[in-house]
C-alpha positions as CSV (number, residue, x, y, z in Angstrom):
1,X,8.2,87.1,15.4
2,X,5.3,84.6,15.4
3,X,7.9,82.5,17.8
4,X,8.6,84.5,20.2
5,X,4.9,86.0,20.1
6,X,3.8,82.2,20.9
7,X,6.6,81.8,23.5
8,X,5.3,85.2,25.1
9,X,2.0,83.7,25.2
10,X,3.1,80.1,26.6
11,X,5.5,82.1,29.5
12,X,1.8,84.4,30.3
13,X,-0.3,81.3,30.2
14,X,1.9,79.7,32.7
15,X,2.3,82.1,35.2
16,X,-1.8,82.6,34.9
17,X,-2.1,78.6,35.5
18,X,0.8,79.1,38.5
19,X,-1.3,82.0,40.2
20,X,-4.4,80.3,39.9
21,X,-2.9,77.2,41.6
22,X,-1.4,79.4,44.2
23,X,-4.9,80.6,44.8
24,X,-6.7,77.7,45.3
25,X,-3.8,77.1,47.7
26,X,-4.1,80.0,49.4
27,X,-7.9,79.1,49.9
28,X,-8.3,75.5,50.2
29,X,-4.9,73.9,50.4
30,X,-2.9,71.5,52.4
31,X,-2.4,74.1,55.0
32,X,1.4,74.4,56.6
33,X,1.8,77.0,59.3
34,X,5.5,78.1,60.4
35,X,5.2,79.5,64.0
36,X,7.4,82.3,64.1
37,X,7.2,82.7,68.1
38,X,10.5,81.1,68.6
39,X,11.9,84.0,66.7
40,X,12.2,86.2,70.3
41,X,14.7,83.6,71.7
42,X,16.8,83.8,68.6
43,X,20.1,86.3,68.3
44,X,20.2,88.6,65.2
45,X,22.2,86.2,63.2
46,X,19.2,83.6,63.6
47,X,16.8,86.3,63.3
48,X,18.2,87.5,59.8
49,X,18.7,83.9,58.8
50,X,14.8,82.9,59.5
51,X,13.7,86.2,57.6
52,X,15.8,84.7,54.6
53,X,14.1,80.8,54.8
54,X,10.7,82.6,54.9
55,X,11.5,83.6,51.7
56,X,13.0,80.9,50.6
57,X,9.5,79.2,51.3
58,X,7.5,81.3,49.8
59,X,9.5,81.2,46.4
60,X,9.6,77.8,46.5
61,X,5.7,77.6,47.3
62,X,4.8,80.4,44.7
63,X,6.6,78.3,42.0
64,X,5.6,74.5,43.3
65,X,3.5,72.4,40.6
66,X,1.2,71.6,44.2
67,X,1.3,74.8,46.2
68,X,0.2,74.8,50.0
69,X,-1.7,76.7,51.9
70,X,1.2,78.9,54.1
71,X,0.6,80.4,57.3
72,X,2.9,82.7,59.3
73,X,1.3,82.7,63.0
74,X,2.6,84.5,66.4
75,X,3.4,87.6,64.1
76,X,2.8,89.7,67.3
77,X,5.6,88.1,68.7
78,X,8.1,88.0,65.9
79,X,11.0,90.6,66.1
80,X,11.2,92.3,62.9
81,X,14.5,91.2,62.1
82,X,12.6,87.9,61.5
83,X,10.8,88.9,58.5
84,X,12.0,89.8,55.2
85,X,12.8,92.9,54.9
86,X,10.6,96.3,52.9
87,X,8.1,94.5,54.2
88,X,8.0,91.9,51.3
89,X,5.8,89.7,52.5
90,X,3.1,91.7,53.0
91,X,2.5,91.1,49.1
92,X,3.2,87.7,49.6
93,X,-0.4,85.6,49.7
94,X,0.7,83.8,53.1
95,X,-2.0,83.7,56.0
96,X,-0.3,86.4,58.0
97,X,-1.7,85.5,61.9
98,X,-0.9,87.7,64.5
99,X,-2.2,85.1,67.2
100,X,-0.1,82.6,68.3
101,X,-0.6,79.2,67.0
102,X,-2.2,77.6,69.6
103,X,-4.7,80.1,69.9
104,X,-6.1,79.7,66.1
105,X,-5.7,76.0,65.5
106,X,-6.7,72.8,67.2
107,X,-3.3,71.4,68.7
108,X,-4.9,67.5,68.4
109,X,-5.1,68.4,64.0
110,X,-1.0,69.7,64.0
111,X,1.9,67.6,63.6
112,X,4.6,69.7,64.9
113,X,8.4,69.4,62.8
114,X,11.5,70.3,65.1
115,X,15.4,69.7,64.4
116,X,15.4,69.4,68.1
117,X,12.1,66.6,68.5
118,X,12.7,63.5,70.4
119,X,10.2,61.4,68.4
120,X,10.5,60.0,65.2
């Protein structure tokens, strides 16, 4: 019993340490914002399949040694189909921006990632 009482103990300390992290993240971290405006121009396939990476990145945030500071911008314009479904990422702690992402960040402080950039 004293086992798994001190494995109980090291699995709660951990995820303690892990949300803390995720909180300092969420409030001072490298920020990375995913602009979900492109999401309109997407069929449902793409749609579904952007609502699934979402989550994919937030798992893989929420369980990262060096969390980042997520944000989901141009919410306003993102189709629900886009987002996780139940609403699961409402609970999520993600900067949720309804703006686009022009309109809340200085464009000269963002480098921009495409699959379909002409720059290296």
């Amino acid at each position: 019993q004293a086992e798994e009482r001190a494995e109980r103990n090291r699995l709660y300390d951990a995820k303690v340490a892990q949300s803390g992290r995720i909180k300092e993240a969420y409030e001072n971290g490298l920020r990375v914002v995913v602009d979900l405006s492109y999401g309109e121009q997407m069929n449902e396939k793409e749609q579904r399949s952007l609502a699934r990476q979402l989550g994919r990145c937030w798992g893989a945030n929420r369980k990262s040694p060096a969390p980042v500071s997520l944000h989901f911008t141009s919410l306003a314009q993102c189709p629900p189909l886009c987002l996780p479904e139940n609403g699961d990422y409402l609970r999520w702690q993600v900067h949720q921006i309804q703006q686009d992402v022009s309109e809340r960040f200085d464009a000269e402080k963002l480098i921009f990632l495409s699959p379909d950039a002409t720059e290296v």
